[in-house]
N, CA, C and O atoms as a DFTB+ gen file, in Angstrom:
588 C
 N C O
     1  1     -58.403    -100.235     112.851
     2  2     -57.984    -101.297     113.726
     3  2     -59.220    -102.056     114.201
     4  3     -60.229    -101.415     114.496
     5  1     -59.190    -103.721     114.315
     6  2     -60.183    -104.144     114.190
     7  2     -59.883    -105.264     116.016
     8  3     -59.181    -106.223     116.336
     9  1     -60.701    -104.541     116.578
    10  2     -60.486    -105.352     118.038
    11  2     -61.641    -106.861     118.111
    12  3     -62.850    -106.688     117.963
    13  1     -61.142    -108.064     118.316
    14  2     -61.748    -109.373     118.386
    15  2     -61.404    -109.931     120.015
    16  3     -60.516    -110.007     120.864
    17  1     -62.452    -110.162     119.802
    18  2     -63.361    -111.266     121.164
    19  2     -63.976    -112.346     121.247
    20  3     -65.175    -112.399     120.973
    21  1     -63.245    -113.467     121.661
    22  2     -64.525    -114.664     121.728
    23  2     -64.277    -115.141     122.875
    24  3     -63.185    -115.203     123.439
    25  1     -65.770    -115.651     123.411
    26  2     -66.466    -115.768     124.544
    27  2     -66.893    -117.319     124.793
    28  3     -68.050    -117.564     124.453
    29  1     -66.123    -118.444     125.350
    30  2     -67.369    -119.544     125.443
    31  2     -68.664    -118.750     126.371
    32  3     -68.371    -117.862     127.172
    33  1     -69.748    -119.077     126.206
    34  2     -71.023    -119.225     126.850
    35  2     -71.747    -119.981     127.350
    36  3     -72.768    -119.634     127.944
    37  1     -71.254    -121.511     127.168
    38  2     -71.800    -122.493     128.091
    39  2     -71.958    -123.384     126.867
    40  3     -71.630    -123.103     125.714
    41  1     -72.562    -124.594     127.350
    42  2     -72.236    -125.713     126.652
    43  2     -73.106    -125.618     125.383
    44  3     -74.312    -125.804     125.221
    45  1     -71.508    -125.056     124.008
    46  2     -72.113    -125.611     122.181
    47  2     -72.243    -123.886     122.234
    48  3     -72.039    -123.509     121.080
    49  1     -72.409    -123.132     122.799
    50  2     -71.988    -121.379     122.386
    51  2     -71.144    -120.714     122.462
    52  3     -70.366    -121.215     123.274
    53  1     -70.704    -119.649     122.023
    54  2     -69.968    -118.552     122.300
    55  2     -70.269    -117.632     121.623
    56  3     -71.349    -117.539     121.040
    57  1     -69.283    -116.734     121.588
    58  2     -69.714    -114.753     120.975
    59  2     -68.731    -114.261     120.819
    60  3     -68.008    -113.935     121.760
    61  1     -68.392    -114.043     119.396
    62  2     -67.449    -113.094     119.493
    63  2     -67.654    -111.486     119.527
    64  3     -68.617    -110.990     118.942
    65  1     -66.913    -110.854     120.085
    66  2     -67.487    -109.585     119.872
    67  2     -66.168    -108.544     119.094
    68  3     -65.058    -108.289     119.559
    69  1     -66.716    -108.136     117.899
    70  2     -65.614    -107.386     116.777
    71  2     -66.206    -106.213     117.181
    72  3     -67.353    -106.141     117.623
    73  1     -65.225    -105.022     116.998
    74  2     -65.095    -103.652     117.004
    75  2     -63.864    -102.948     116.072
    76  3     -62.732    -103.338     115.788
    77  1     -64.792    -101.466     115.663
    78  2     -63.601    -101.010     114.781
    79  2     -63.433     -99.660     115.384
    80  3     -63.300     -98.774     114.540
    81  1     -63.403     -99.251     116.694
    82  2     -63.494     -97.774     117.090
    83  2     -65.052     -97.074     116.720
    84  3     -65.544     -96.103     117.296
    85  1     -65.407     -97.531     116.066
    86  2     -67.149     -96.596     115.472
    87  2     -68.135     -97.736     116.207
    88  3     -68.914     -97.369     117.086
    89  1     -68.056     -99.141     115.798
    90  2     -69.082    -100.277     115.874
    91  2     -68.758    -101.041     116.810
    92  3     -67.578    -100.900     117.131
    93  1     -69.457    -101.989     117.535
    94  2     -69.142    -103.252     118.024
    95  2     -70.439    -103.756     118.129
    96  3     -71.542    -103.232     118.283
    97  1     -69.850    -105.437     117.949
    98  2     -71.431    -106.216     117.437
    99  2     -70.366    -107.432     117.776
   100  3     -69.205    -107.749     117.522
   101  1     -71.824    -108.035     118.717
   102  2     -71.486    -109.368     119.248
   103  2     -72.527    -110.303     117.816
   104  3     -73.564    -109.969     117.243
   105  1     -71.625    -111.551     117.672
   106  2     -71.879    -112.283     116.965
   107  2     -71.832    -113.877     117.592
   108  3     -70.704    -114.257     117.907
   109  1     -72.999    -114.876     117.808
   110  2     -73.296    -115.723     118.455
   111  2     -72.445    -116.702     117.510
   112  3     -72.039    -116.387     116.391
   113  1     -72.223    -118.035     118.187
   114  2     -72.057    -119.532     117.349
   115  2     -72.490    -120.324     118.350
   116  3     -72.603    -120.177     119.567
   117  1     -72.755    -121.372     117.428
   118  2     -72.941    -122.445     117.783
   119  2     -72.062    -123.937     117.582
   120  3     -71.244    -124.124     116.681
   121  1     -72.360    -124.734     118.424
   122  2     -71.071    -125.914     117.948
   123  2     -71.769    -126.819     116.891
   124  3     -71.263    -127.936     116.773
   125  1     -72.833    -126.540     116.108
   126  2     -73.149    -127.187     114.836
   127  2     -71.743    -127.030     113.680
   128  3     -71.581    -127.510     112.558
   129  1     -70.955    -126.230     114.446
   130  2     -69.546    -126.065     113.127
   131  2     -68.575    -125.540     114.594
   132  3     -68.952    -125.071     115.667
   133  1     -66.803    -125.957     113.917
   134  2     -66.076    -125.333     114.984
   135  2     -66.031    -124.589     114.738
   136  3     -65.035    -124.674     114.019
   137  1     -66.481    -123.133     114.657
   138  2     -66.436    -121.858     114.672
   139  2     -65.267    -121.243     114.797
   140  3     -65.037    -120.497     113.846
   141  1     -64.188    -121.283     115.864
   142  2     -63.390    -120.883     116.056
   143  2     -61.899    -121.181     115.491
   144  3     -60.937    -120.422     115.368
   145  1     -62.066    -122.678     115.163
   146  2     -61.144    -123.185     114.418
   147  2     -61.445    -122.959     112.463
   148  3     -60.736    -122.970     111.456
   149  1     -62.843    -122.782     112.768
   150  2     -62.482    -122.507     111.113
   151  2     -62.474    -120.809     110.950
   152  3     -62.054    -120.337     109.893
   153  1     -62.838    -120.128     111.773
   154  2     -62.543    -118.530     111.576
   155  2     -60.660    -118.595     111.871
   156  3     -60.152    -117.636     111.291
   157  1     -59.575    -119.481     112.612
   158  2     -58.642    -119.061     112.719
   159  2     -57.605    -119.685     111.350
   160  3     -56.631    -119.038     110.965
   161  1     -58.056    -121.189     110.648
   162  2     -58.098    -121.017     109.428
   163  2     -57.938    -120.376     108.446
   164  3     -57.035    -120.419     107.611
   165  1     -59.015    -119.620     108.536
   166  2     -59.722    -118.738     107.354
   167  2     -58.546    -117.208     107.763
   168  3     -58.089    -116.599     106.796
   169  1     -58.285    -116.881     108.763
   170  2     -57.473    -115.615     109.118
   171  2     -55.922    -116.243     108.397
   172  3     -55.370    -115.629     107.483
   173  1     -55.408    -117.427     108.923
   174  2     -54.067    -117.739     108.107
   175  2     -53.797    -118.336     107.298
   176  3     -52.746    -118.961     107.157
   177  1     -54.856    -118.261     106.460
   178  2     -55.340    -118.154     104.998
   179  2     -54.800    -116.936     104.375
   180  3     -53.905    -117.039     103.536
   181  1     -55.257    -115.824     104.707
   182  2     -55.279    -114.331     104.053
   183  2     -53.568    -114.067     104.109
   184  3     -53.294    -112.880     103.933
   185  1     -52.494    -114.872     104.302
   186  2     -51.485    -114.617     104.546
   187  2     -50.820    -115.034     102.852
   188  3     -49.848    -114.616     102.223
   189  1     -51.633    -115.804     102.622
   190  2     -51.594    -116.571     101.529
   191  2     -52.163    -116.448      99.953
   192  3     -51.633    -116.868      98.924
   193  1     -53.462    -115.705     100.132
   194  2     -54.918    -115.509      99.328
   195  2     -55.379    -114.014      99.610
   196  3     -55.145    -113.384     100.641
   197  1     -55.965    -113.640      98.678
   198  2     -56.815    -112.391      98.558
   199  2     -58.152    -112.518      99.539
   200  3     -58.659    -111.671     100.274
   201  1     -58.465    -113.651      99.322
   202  2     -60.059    -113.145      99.730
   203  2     -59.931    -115.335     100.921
   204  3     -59.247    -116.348     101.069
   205  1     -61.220    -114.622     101.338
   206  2     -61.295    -116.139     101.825
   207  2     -62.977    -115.572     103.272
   208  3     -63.449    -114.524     103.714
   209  1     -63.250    -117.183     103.434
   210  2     -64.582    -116.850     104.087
   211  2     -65.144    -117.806     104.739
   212  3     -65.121    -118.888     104.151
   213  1     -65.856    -117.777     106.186
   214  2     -66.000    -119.112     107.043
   215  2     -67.493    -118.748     107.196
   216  3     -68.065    -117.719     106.834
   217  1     -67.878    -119.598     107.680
   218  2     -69.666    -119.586     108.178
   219  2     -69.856    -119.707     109.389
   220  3     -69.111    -120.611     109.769
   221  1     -70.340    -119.373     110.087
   222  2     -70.713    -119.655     111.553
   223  2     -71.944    -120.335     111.869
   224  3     -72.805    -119.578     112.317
   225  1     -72.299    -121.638     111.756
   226  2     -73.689    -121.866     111.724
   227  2     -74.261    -121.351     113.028
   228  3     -73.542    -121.270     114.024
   229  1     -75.577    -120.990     113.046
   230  2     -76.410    -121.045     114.127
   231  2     -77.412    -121.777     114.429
   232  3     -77.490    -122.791     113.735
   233  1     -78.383    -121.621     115.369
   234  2     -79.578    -122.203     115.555
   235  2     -80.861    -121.287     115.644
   236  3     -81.216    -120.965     116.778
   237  1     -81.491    -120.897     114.716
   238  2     -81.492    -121.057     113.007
   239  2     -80.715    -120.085     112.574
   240  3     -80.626    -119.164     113.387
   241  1     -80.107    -119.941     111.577
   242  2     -79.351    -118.992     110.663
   243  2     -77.627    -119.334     110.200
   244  3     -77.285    -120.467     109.861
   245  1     -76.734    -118.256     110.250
   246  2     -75.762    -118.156     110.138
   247  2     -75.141    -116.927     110.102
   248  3     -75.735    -115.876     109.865
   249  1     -73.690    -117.052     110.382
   250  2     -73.392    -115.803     110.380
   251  2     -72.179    -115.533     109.386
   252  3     -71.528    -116.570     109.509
   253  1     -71.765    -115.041     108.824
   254  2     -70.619    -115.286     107.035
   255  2     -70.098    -113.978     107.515
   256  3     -70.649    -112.952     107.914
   257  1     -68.344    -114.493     107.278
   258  2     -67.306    -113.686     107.746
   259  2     -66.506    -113.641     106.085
   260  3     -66.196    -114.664     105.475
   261  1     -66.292    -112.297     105.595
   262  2     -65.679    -112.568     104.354
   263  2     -64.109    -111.194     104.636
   264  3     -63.997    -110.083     105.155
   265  1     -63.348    -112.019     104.038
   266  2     -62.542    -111.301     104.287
   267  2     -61.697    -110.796     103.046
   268  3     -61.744    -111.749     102.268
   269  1     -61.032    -109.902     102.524
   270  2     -60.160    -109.187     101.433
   271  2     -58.640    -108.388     102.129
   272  3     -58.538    -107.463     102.935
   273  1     -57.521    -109.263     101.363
   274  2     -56.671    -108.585     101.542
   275  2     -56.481    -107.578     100.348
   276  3     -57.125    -107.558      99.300
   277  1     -55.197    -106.538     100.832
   278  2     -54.708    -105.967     100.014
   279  2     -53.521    -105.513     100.503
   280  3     -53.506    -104.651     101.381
   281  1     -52.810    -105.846     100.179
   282  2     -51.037    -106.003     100.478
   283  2     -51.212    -106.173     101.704
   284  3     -51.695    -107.254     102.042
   285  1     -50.949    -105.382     102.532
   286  2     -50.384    -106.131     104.166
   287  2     -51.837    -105.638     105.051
   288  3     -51.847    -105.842     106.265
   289  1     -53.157    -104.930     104.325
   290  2     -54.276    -104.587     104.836
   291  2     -55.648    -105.724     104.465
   292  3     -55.743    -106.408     103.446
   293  1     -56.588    -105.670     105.577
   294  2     -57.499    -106.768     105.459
   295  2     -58.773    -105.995     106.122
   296  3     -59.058    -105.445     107.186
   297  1     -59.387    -106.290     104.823
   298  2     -61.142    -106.056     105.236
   299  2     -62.004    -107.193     105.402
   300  3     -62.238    -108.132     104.641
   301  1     -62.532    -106.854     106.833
   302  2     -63.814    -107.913     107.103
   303  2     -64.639    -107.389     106.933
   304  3     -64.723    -106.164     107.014
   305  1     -65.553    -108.183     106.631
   306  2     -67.241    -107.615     106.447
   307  2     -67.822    -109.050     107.161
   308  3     -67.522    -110.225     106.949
   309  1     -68.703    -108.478     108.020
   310  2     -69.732    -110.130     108.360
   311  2     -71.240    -109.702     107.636
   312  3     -71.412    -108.501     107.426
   313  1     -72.285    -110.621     107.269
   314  2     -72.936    -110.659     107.250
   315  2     -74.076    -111.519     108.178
   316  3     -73.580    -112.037     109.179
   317  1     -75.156    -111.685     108.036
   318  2     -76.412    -112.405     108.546
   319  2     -76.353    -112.934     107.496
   320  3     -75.878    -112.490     106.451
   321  1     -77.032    -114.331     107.783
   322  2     -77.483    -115.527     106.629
   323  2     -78.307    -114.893     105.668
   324  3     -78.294    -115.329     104.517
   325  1     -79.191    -113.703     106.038
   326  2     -79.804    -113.354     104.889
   327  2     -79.301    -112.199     104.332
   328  3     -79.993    -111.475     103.616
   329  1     -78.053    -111.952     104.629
   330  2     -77.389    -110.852     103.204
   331  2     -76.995    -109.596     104.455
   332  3     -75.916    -109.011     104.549
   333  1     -77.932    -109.451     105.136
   334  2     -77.349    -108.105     105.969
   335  2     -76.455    -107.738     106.561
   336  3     -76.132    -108.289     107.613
   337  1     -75.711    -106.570     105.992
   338  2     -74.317    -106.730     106.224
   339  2     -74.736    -105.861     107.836
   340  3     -75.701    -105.105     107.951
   341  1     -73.666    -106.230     109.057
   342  2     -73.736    -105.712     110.220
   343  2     -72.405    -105.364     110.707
   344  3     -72.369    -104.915     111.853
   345  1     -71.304    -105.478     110.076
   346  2     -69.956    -105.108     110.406
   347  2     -68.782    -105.045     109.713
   348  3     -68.339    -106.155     109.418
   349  1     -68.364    -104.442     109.484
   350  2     -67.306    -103.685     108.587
   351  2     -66.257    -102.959     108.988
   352  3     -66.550    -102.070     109.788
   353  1     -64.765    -103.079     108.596
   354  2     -63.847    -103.168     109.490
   355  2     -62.013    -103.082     108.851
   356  3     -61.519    -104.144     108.470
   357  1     -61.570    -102.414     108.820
   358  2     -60.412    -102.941     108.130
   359  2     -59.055    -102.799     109.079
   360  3     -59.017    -101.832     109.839
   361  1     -58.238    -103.479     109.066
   362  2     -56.848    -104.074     110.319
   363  2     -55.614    -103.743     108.814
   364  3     -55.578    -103.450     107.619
   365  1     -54.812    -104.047     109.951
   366  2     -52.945    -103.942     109.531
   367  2     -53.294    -105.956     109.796
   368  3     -53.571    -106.424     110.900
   369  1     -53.154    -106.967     108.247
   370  2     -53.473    -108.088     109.005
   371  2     -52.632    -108.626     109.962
   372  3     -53.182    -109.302     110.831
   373  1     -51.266    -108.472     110.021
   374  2     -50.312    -109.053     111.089
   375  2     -50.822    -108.379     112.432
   376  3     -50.510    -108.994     113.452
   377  1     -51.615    -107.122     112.610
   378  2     -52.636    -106.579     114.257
   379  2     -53.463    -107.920     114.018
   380  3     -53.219    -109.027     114.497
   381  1     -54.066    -107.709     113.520
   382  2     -55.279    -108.938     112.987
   383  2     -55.287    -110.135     113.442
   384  3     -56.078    -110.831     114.078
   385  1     -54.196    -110.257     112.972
   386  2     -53.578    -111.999     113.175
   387  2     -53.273    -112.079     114.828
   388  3     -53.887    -112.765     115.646
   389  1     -52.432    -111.404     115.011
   390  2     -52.129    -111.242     116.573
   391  2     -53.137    -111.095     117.425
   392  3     -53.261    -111.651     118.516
   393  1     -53.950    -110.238     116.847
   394  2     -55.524    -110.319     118.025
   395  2     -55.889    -111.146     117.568
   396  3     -56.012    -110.594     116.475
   397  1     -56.235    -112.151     117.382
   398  2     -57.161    -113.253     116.839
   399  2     -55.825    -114.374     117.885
   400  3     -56.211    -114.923     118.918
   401  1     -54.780    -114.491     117.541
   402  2     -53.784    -115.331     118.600
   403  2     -54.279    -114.852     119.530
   404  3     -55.417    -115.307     119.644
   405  1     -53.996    -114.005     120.455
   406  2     -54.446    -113.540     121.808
   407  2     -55.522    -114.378     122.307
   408  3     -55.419    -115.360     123.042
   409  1     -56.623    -113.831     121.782
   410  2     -57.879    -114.752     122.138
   411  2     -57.574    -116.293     122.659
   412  3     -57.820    -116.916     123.692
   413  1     -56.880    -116.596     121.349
   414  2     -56.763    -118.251     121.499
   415  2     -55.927    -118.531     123.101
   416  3     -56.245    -119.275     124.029
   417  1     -54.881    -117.692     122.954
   418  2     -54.184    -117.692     124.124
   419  2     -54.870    -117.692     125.688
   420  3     -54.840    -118.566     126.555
   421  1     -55.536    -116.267     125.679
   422  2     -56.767    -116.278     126.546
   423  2     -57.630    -117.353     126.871
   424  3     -57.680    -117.871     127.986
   425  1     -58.433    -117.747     125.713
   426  2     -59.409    -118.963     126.254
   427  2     -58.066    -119.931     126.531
   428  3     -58.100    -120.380     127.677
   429  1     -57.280    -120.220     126.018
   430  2     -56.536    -121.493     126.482
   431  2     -56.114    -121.309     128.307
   432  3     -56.290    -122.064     129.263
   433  1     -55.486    -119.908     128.176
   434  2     -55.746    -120.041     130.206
   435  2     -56.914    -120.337     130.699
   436  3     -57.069    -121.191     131.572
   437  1     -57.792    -119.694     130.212
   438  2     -58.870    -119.435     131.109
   439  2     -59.130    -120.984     131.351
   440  3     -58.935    -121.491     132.455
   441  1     -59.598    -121.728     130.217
   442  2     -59.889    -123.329     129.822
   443  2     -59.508    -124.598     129.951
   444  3     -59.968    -125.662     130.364
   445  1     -58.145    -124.009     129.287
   446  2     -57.457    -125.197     129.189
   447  2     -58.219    -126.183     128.406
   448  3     -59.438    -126.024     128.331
   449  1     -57.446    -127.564     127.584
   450  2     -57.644    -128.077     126.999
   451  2     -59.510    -128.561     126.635
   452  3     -60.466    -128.399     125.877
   453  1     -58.780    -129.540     128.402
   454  2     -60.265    -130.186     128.742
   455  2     -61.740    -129.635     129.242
   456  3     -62.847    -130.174     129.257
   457  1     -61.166    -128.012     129.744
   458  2     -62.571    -127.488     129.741
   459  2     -63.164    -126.325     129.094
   460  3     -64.155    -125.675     129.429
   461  1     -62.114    -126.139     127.780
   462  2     -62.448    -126.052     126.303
   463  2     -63.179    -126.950     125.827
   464  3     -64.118    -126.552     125.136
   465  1     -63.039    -128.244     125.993
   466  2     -64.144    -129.501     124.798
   467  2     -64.975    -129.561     126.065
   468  3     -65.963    -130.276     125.894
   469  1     -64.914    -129.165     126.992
   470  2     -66.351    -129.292     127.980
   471  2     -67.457    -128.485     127.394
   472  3     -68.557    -128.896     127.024
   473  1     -66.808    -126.795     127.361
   474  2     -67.443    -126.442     126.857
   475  2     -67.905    -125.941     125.231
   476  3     -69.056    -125.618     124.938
   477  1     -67.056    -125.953     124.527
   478  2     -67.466    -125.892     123.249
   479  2     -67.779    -127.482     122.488
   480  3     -68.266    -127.564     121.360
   481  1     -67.570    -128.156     122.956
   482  2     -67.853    -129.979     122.738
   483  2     -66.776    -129.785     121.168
   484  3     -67.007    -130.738     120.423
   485  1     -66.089    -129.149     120.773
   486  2     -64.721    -129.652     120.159
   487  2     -63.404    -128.786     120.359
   488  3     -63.327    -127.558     120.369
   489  1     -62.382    -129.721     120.516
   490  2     -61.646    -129.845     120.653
   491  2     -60.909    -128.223     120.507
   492  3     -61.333    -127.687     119.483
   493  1     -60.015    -127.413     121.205
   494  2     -58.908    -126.354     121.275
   495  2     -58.022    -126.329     120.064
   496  3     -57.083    -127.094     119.842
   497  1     -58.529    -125.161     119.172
   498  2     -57.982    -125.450     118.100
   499  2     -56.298    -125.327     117.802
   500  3     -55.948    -124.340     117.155
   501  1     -55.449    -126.101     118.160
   502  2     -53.938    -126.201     118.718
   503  2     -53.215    -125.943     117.591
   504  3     -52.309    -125.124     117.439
   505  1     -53.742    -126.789     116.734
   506  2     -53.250    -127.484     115.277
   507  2     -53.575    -126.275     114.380
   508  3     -52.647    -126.016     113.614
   509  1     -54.897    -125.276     114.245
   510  2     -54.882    -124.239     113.764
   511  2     -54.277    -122.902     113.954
   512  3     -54.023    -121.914     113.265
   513  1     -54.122    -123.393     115.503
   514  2     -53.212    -121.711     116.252
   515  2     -52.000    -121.884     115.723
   516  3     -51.545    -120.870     115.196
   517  1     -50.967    -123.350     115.672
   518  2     -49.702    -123.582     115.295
   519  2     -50.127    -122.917     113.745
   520  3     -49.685    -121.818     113.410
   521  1     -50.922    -123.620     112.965
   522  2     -50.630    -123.045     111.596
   523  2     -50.832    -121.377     111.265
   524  3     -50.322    -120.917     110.244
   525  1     -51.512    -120.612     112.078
   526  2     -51.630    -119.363     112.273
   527  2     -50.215    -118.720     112.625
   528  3     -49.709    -118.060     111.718
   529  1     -49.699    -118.797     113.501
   530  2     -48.377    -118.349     114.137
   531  2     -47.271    -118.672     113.432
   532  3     -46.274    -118.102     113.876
   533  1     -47.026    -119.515     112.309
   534  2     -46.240    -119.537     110.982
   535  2     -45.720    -118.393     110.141
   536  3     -44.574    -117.952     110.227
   537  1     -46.751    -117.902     109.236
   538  2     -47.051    -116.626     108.801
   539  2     -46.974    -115.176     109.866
   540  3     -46.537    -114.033     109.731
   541  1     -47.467    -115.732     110.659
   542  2     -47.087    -114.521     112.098
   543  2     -45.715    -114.255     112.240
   544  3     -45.175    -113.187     112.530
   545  1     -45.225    -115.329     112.006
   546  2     -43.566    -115.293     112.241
   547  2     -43.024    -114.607     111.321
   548  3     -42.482    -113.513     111.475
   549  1     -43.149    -115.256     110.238
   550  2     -42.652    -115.044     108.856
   551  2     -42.741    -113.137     108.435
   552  3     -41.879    -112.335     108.077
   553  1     -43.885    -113.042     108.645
   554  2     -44.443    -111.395     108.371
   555  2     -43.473    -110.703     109.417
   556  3     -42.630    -109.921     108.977
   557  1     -43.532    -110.903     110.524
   558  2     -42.450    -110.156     111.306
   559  2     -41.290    -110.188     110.989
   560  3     -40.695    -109.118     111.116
   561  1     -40.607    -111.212     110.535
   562  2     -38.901    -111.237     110.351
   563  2     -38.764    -110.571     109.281
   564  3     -37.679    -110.054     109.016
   565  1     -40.324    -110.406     108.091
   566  2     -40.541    -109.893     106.418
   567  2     -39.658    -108.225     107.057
   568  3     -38.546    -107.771     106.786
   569  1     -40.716    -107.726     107.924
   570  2     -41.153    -106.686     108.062
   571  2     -40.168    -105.851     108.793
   572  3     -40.090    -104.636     108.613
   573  1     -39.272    -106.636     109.776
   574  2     -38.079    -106.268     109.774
   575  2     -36.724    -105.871     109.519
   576  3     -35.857    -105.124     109.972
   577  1     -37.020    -107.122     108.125
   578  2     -36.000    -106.853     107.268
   579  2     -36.277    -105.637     106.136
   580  3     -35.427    -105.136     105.399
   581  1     -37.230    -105.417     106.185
   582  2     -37.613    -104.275     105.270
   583  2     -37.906    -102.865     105.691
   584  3     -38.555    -102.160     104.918
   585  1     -37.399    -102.271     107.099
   586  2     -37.669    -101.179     107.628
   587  2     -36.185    -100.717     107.829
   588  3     -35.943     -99.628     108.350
């Protein structure tokens, strides 16, 4: 089980912080990329695709989130821009998906719209959470009908 966290930090940062019961490792961004909108993307993606993968730019570096399904299970691995792998992790992806909603949910109280783009300088990713929570749906009614 793979527990997710993201953090604004003040204006153009945040942190997410992933854990798998053994590890936890905070991972910085920066608003040189929407970070958050393309990691929630890239998660309701895997609903769809085997594999799939976002970048987190930094100031200097990056941080590369790669992900692998396999039937209804999903492995992350992040790396450092220069290859080093620092976290490794595997979820039930519909837990996955749902913790990764949460968050969004979270910063959206905490924030709200306008002091979401205050502080991350783009925009609450609305349009990506709707396309996330699709497949969220879908997998649950799957998963019901099949128990």
């Amino acid at each position: 089980m793979i527990q997710f966290k993201y953090q604004l930090r003040g204006a153009g940062w945040a942190a997410a912080t992933v854990a798998n019961g053994q590890t936890e490792i905070i991972f910085p961004a920066s608003y040189l990329c929407d970070a958050l909108r393309d990691f929630v993307d890239t998660v309701q993606s895997l609903f769809f695709t085997d594999t799939a993968k976002c970048i987190w730019e930094e100031e200097p570096g990056a941080v590369q989130w790669e992900f692998r399904r396999r039937g209804t299970r999903v492995d992350v691995d992040v790396r450092w821009h220069d290859g080093r792998d620092v976290f490794e992790g595997d979820d039930d992806l519909l837990h996955f998906a749902l913790e990764v909603n949460r968050e969004l949910e979270r910063l959206l109280t905490k924030w709200g719209p306008e002091g979401y783009l205050k502080q991350w300088r783009h925009p609450f990713p609305e349009e990506a959470q709707g396309k996330l929570m699709r497949p969220i749906k879908d997998e649950r009614e799957r998963r019901r009908v099949t128990k």
